[in-house]
Structures are given as C-alpha cells and as structure tokens.
C-alpha positions, -999 to +999 in steps of 0.1 A: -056+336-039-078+315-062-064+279-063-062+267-102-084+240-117-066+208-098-060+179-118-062+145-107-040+115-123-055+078-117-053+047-129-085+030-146-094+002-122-129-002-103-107+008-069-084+035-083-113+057-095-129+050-067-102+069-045-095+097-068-134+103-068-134+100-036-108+129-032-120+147-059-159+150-039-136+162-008-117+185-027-147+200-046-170+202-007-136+231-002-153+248-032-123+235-056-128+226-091-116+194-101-107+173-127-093+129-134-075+119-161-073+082-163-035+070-170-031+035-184+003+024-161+028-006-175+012-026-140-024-021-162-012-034-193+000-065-176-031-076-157-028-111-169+013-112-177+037-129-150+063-100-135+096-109-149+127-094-133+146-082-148+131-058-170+131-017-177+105+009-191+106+024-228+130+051-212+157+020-197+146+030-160+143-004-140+111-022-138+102-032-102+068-044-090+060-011-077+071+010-103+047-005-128+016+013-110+029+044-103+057+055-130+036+072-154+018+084-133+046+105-116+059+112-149+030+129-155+031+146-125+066+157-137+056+172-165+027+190-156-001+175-171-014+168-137-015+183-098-021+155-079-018+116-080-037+096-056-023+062-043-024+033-023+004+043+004+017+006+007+023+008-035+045+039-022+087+031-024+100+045+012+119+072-004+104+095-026+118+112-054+129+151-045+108+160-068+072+150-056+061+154-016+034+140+004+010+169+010-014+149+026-023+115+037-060+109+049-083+091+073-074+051+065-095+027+065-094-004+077-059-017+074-060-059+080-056-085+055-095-100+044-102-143+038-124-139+004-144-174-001-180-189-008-181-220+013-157-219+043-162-191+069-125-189+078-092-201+068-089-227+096-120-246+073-100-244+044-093-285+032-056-296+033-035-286+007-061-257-006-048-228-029-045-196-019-046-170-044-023-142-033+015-128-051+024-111-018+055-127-003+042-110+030+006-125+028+025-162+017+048-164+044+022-152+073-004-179+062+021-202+060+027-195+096-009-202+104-013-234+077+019-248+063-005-275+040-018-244+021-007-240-016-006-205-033-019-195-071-002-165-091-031-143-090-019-111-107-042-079-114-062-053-098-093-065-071-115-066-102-094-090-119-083-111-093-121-115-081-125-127-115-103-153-117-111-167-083-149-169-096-136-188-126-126-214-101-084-204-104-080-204-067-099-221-037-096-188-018-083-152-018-062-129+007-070-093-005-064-061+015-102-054+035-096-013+023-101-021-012-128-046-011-150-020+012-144+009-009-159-008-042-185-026-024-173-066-025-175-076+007-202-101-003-176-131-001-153-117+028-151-144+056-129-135+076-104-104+087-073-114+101-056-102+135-026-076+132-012-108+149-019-130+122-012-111+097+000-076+101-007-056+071+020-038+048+031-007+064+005+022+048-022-007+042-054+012+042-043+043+033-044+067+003-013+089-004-019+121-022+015+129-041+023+162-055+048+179-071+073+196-039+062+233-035+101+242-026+105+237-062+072+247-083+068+234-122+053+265-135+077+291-138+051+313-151+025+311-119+056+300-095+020+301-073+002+276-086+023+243-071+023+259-031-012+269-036-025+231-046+000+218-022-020+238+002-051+228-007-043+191-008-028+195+027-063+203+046-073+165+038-042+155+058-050+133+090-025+136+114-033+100+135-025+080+100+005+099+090+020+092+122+011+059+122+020+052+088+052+070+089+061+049+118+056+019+101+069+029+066+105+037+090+102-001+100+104-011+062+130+012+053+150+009+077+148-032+069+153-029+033+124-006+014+112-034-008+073-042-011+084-073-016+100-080+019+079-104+037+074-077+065+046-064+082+037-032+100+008-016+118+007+013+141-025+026+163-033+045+195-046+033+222-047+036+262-027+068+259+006+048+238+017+047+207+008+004+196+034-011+169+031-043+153+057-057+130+064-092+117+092-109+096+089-144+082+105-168+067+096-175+030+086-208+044+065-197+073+085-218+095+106-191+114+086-157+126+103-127+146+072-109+157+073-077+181+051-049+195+059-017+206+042+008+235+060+039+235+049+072+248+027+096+226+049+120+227+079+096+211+080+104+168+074+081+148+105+082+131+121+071+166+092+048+172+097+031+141+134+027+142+132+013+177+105-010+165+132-022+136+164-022+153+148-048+180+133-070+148+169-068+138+187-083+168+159-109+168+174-121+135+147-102+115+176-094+085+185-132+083+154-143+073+152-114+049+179-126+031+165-161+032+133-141+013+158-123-015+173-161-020+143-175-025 
C-alpha cells in the first residue's frame, strides 16, 4: 500500500518550522513525500497582546492559553486539509479530543528549564530585585523558591520574540525551555540549565507530539485507507522511553488538574534499572513547595507510576496550594 502525499500543519515561528522540518526530513528518509503548510494560530496573532480571560474564538469555543496555539491547527486537521500536526507535547491539554490520537511521540530532547543572560553566569549572580522574564506560573513559583527578591516581566511570544525583547533591555534575564533554544541554534546566551530539582520541567518539556486524525475513525470516506495508513507511517517515529516517560508525567498533571497553567512540574527518566519521577507543586509565592520522587519498578505503567506519583503530592497538600495558584 502506497502511503498518500502527507501533509504537515505548523505554525510560522523560527522553532515551529524547525520541528515540522525536522519530521518532515525523517519522514521523507522512509521514502514518504511530504508537504508543510504554515497555519497562522490566534496565539500568533497575539505575540505582543496580554492573554485576557475570559475570551472565545470566532466560533464561541473558549479561549485558553493553550488553545490559542493549537486550535486551528486541529481544525485543520479536522477538516482534512492536513495529516499531521506537530507540537510541543507540554502545549498538549491532557485529554485529547476523540477525534485526533497520538501516533507517535519521538526521541526528546533535553527537557530542563535554561538561565538566558549576557553578564551573570547563573541565577545565584543575578542583583537583588532583578526581573525575570518568564509568563509561566510554574517557572515563577520555582524561582521564587530559589530567590524570593526576584521580580518577573510579561514576556509574551514565541523564543524569537521573547529573545527580542530581552535584547531590547525588557527583562534582566530569561527562563526559556533548553529544547527550543538548541533546536534553532541560540544557545549563545544560555548560562545556566537548572536541576529537575530546581526546577522540574512541565510534564512533556522537550518533546514533540505528532497528532493525527484517530484511524478508528478515518476522514476520507472515499480512501477509508488513507488515515490508518499515515497513522502507520507516523507511528515508526515513535520512541517508546519518551512516551512512557511522558505519559507518566502528563498522568501527574491530569490527575492534579490538566491546566498548563498549574504551577506543577514533572519529569520522568530511567535509570539503575527504575523508573525516576520528579514532580513539584508550589505556591504562587514560592514560599511553600511539596516536592517528591518516585523509584518504581520498570515493569510498573506509567499510568500507575504517575498516579502514585500524584496521589502522594496530594496528601502532602499538593491540591491546597493549587487552589492558592487558581486564587491568585
């Protein structure tokens, strides 16, 4: 069976054609022909616009700080225009719509949290009172944790932009995820990458998510074919060691709320024959932190190994300070 002309939907950013070039070249090594059509998202449009909740799309569906980077792209998906949309897992809500499936998430790369800044070497140098530019309640109450003097700037945007307005002189510093920086080649200005103790990354940090539409239920009713078969193609760049781990840490989240913008962390890895996972919860104000690690047995799922991991968070008081985060 000859698999169809696959068609790949991406936004327009520096980093998001990176990764679905960087799929395409893998897909295209199979002997698959492969197209990208670039998708301006609501998230692009409002690179220098403050997220204001709440809000809804053209169609009335609810705005949410994920959904602006990912909705038309899915609807696309949807309605057949393309075969495959390549994200950022951690820009991923925990629960997928029935209609689209993972078919494969690939080798990650590296997952921590990166200190982006021309004259200190790590944030410990940082002056009192320095600002931060970061919009991740996660990122905010971890640092805080580590330096409660620290201030924080709205820096809104893709890596491109954000870079930008830290050059300008907008922020003193940046906290940026180290995957994206290394994949478009600005590591010039990266200090420093923090511990999964320090910070532990969003859960999927570092990895891409390839989203199809679900082959159960193919589009094209005239080539009911053509959906399994690129499902099937997509599925050989699966790598089983991140979808464990990341579907181990993505439980963790869900299981504590779902929201990206929970102030909790998650980060799973093998090593000395266990399973490894590292989740934080922190108070808004960095004051209180519930942190835990896990060692379980490789055989353990890691659906079981993440509920574990979030059902002890729990009964250390992890949901309280949730709530104190949704308050805030």
């Amino acid at each position: 069976m000859t698999t169809p002309t696959i068609r790949i939907g991406s936004r327009g950013s520096q980093l998001a054609l990176w990764q679905a070039n960087h799929i395409a070249a893998q897909l295209r090594e199979r002997g698959h022909a492969v197209e990208i059509e670039v998708i301006r998202t609501v998230g692009d449009r409002m690179q220098d616009a403050s997220f204001v909740a709440p809000a809804t799309f053209p169609d009335g569906t609810a705005l949410d700080a994920k959904g602006i980077f990912i909705k038309e792209i899915e609807d696309a998906l949807a309605a057949g225009k393309i075969d495959l949309a390549v994200h950022s897992l951690k820009d991923l809500p925990t629960t997928l719509d029935p209609r689209f499936t993972l078919a494969a998430i690939p080798p990650r790369a590296d997952a921590r949290d990166a200190f982006v800044c021309e004259d200190h070497w790590g944030l410990h140098m940082l002056p009192m009172g320095s600002r931060i530019g970061t919009n991740s309640p996660r990122r905010q109450a971890m640092l805080l944790a580590l330096r409660p003097d620290l201030e924080f700037v709205e820096m809104r945007g893709n890596i491109d932009t954000r870079l930008r307005k830290w050059s300008e002189g907008q922020a003193d510093a940046l906290v940026l995820a180290s995957a994206g920086l290394d994949r478009i080649g600005r590591t010039e200005n990266v200090h420093q990458r923090f511990s999964v103790d320090e910070l532990t990354p969003a859960p999927g940090q570092g990895a891409l998510a390839l989203e199809t539409r679900c082959p159960l239920h193919p589009l094209d009713t005239e080539d009911p074919t053509r959906d399994p078969a690129i499902h099937a193609a997509i599925r050989a760049l699966n790598d089983p060691a991140t979808e464990y781990a990341t579907q181990a840490e993505r439980t963790v989240l869900h299981a504590l709320g779902g929201g990206c913008q929970l102030p909790v962390g998650a980060f799973c890895h093998t090593a000395d024959e266990q399973r490894h996972l590292h989740a934080m919860v922190v108070s808004p104000d960095g004051e209180q932190v519930v942190h835990f690690v896990q060692r379980a047995r490789l055989d353990m799922s890691p659906c079981e190994l993440g509920a574990a991991v979030a059902a002890e968070l729990t009964a250390r008081g992890a949901l309280e300070l949730l709530q104190e985060s949704a308050a805030a």
